[in-house]
MARVEX-566398 format. One line per 10 residues: number of its first residue (from 1); their letters; for each residue x, y, z of N, C-alpha, C. Coordinates in Angstrom, 2 decimals. Layout:
REM MARVEX-566398
NUM = a = X Y Z X Y Z X Y Z; ...
//
This chain:
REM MARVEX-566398
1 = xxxxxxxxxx = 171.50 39.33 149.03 171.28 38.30 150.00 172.65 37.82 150.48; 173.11 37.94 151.74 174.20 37.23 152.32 173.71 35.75 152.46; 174.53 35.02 152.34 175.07 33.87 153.15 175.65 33.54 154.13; 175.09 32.20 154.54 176.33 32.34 156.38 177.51 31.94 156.00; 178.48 32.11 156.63 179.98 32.25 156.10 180.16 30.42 156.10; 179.62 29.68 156.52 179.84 28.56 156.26 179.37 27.42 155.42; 178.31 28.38 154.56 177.67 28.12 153.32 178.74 26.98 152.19; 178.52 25.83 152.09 179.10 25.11 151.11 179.14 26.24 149.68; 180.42 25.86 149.10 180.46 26.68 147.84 179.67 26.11 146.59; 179.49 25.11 146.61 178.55 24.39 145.52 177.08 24.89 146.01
11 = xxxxxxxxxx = 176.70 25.37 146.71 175.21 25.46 147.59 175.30 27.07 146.70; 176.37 28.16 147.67 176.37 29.44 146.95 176.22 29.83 145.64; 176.83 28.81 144.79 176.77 28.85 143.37 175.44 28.42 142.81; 175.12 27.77 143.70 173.66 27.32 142.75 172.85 28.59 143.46; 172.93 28.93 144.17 172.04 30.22 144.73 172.26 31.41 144.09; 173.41 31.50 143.44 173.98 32.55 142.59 172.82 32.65 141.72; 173.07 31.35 140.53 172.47 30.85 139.21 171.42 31.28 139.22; 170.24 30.38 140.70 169.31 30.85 140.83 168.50 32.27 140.72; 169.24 33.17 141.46 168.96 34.13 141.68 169.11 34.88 140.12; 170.40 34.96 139.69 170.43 35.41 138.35 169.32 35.31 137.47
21 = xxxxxxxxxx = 169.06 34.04 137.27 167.79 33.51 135.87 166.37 34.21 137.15; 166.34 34.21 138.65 165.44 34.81 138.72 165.01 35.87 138.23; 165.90 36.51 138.56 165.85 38.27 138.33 165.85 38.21 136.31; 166.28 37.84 135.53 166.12 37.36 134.10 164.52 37.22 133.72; 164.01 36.35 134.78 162.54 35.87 134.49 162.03 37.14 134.69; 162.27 38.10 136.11 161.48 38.92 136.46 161.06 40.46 135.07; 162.42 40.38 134.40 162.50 41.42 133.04 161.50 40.93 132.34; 161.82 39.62 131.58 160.70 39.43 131.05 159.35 39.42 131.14; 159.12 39.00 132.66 157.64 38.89 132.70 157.20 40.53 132.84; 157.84 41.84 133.33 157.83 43.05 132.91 157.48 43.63 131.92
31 = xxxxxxxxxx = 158.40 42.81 130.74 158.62 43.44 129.38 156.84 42.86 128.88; 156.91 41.24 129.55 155.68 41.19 128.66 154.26 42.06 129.30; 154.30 41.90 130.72 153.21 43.04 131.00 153.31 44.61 130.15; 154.16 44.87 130.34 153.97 46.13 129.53 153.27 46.07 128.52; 153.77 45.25 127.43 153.33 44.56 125.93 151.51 44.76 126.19; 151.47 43.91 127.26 150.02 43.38 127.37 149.07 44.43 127.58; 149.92 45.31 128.44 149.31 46.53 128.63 148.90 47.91 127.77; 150.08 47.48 126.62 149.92 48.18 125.62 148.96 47.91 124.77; 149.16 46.79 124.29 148.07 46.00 123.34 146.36 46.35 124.17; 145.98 46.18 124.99 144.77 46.35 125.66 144.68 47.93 125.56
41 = xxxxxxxxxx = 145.72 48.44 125.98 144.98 50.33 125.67 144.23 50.26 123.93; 144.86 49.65 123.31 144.64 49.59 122.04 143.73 49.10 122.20; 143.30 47.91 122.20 142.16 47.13 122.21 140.98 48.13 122.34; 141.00 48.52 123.88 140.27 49.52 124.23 139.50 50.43 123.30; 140.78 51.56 122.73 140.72 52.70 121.98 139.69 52.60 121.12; 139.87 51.18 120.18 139.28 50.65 119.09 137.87 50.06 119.54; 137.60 49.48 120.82 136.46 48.96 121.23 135.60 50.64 121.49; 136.09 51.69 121.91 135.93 53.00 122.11 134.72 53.34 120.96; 136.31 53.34 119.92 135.67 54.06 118.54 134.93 53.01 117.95; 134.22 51.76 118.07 133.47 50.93 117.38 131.89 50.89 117.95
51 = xxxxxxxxxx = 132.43 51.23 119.23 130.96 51.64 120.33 130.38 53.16 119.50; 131.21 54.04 119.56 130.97 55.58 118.96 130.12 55.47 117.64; 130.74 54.27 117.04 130.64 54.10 115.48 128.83 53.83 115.29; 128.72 52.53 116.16 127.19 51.95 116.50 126.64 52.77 116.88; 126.64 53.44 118.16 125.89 53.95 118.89 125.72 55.30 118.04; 125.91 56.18 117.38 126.36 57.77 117.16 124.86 57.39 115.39; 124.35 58.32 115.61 122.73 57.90 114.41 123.85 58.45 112.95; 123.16 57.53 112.28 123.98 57.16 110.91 123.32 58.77 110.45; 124.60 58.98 109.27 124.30 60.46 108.73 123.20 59.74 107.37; 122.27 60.96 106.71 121.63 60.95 106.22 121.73 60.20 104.98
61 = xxxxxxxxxx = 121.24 59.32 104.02 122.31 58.93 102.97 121.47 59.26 101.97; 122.28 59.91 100.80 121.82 60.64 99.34 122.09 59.89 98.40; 121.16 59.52 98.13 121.32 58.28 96.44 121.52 59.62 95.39; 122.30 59.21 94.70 122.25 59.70 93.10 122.70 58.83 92.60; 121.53 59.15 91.19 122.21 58.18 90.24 122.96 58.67 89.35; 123.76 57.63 88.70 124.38 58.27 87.49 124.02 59.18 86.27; 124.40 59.70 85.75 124.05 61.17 84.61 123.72 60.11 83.42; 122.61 59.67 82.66 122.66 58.92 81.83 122.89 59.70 80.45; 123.91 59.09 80.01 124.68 59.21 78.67 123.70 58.82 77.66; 123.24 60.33 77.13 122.68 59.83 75.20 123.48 60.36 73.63
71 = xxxxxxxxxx = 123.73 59.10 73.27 124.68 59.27 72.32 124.24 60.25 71.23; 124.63 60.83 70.80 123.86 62.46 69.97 123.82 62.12 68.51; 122.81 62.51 67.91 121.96 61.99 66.98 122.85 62.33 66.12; 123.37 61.32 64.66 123.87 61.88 63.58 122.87 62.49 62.61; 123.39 63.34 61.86 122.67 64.21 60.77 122.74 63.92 59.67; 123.90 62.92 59.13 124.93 63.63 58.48 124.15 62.86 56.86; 123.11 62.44 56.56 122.78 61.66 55.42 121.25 61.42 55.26; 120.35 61.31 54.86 118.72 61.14 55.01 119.12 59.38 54.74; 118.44 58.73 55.08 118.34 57.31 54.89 118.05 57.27 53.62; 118.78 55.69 52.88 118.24 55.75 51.52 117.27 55.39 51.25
81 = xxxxxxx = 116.09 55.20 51.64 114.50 55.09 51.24 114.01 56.26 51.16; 114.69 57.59 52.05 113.61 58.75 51.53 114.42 59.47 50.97; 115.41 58.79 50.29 116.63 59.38 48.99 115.52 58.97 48.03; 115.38 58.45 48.23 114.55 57.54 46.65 113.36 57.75 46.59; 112.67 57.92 47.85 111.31 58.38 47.46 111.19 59.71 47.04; 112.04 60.58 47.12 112.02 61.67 46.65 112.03 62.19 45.62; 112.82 60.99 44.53 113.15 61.32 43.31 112.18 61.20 42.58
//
């Protein structure tokens, strides 16, 4: 941007400033669109795969139960009542 050559120098300088922190604001508000733009593809992606998730028929589901554990019989002695009845 020119100025007219008879532009006060205190006027130019503040038009300087201005312009500077404009163009400053303009990065940022860039940087943050991008951001925003990024974050929402995401958003998206995930709203995508959560729709897929609902909508798509649940796979079949197989109960099993656990293998039930039986503790294995000791041998190793006759009880002593039919020790004794024997004798």
């Amino acid at each position: 941007m020119s100025l007219p050559v008879d532009t006060p120098p205190a006027v130019a300088n503040a038009l300087g400033y201005l312009q500077h922190h404009l163009q400053e604001l303009t990065k940022c508000q860039n940087a943050s669109e991008h951001t925003i733009n990024a974050i929402l593809m995401g958003l998206i992606a995930q709203l995508q795969q959560l729709t897929q998730f609902i909508t798509s028929p649940a796979p079949a589901l197989t109960i099993t139960s656990p293998p039930i554990s039986i503790p294995p019989l000791s041998v190793s002695s006759p009880p002593l009542v039919l020790a004794t009845l024997s004798k």
